[in-house]
C-alpha positions, 0 to 999 in steps of 0.5 A: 500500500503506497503511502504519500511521502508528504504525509510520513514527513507531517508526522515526522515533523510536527509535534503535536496533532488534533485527532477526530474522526467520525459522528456515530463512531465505530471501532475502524474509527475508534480503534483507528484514531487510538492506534495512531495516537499510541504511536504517535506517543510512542515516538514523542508527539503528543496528540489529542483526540476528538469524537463530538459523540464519544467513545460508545459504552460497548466499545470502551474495552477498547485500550485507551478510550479516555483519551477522546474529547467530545468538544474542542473548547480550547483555542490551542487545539485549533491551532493543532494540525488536524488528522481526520480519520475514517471520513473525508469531510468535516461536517461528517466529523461535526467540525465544519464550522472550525478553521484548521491551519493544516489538515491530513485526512486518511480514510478508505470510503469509495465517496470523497471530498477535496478537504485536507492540505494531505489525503490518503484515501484507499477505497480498497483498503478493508478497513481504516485500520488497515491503513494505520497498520500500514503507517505505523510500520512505515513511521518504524513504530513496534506494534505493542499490545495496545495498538494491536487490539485497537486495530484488531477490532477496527479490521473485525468490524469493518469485514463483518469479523472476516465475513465480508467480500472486503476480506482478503488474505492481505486482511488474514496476514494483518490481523495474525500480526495483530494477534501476535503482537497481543491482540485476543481474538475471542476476547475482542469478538465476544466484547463486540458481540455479546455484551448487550445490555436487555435495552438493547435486546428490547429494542432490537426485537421490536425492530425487527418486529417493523420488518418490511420487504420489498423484492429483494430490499428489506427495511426496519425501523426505531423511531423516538417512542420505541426509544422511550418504551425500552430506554435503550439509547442512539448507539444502542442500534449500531449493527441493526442493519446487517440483521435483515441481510440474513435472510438469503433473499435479501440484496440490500438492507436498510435501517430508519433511525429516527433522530428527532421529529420526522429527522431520520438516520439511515444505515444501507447494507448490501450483498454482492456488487450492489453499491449502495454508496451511489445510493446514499450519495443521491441523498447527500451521503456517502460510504462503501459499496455494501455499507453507506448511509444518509440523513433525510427529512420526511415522514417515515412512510415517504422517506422509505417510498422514496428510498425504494424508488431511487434503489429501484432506479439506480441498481440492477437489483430487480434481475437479481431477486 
């Protein structure tokens, strides 16, 4: 994987750097951003990180979470160069209204912007996490337990814990050097997976309970109420969009999270060569081929209408049911 020469002398040669990633955020972009910052500590620098959202609660096994802010309140960490990891815009990492003096960004979406003075953008790169491994080792850094298990559970969830058609043996190589280096593999999955808490589970069951299909297109939902009923939270729904894909007959996934009034928040999953990206991105949002997202406002039985039709238009996925 080439890495741009000029990033590699940035960090070499700065000495302290802003750290932010992505609203909503997962363990790529979480263990991503705590990979980097290990390093980057273990060579001298000094870094902060920044989630406008934080560290969610069933993500802070993950070594080294404390360390993330959720505001930048301070006028000295403006004037620190940013890293934007796991996402290429501000407004996705809800910092579009703060001036930077330098910016890097690093991040593996298929739908990008022109934000940062350096990019490294790897559409094929499984993961962020992979990215930050290769980097680590080009910056002469020794992969120590910390960093291992933060990159570990960036590469499990971002191939679907190596399920997904992003998992090559490049993937397989990395993550045995992760494990070597410490990194527990069942330790880490049973943390991703089996920790829910009964609020979670509630919700989950009665989002499951609004499926609908559509040809080969399943959808469900959680709106304000089903929050309030089972006092399970926002991060709570992380994942609900991969359960619909179970079924053998469904290409494309779609999950309707209800922000606030009629402010919905949708997850998109795909099977095969369906790229919903160029779906999401029809609606001002962006991600992978089989993982993207957007944000509309509408009442939810116009807003999946209005989904459906734009799935139907732009995919083959009629000939594929």
């Amino acid at each position: 994987m080439k890495i741009p020469p000029d990033l590699i002398s940035f960090f070499k040669k700065e000495k302290e750097f802003l750290i932010a990633t992505h609203i909503n955020p997962e363990p790529d972009a979480i263990g991503s951003a705590l990979a980097l910052s290990a390093a980057l500590e273990s060579m001298g620098k000094k870094t902060v990180l920044y989630d406008r959202d934080g560290v969610p609660e069933f993500y802070r096994f993950l070594p080294g979470y404390k360390k993330f802010k959720n505001s930048i309140s301070s006028p000295n960490m403006l004037r620190l160069p940013l890293v934007l990891l796991d996402c290429n815009t501000p407004k996705r990492a809800g910092i579009e209204r703060l001036n930077f003096k330098y910016s890097a960004v690093i991040d593996h979406h298929e739908t990008e912007s022109t934000f940062g003075d350096i990019r490294w953008i790897e559409p094929r790169a499984a993961a962020t996490g992979i990215m930050i491994f290769y980097l680590i080792k080009k910056l002469g850094v020794k992969l120590t337990e910390e960093i291992a298990v933060n990159l570990y559970a960036a590469v499990a969830i971002d191939t679907g814990t190596f399920r997904y058609s992003n998992t090559t043996a490049e993937v397989f190589n990395i993550a045995a050097q992760l494990v070597k280096a410490g990194a527990n593999p069942a330790v880490i999955s049973q943390n991703l997976y089996e920790t829910w808490s009964e609020q979670r589970f509630l919700l989950l069951c009665m989002a499951l309970g609004t499926l609908e299909k559509s040809d080969s297109v399943a959808v469900i939902h959680v709106t304000k109420e089903m929050f309030d009923k089972t006092r399970a939270k926002p991060d709570d729904t992380e994942n609900f969009v991969s359960f619909p894909r179970m079924m053998k007959d469904v290409k494309i996934s779609a999950f309707f999270r209800e922000e606030n009034d009629n402010n919905w928040k949708i997850s998109l999953r795909s099977k095969g060569d369906i790229n919903v990206a160029t779906i999401a991105k029809l609606f001002k949002g962006g991600g992978h081929k089989n993982a993207a997202g957007f944000e509309i406002k509408g009442r939810l039985k116009d807003v999946k209408k209005e989904l459906l039709q734009a799935i139907s238009q732009h995919t083959n996925i009629q000939k594929e049911k």
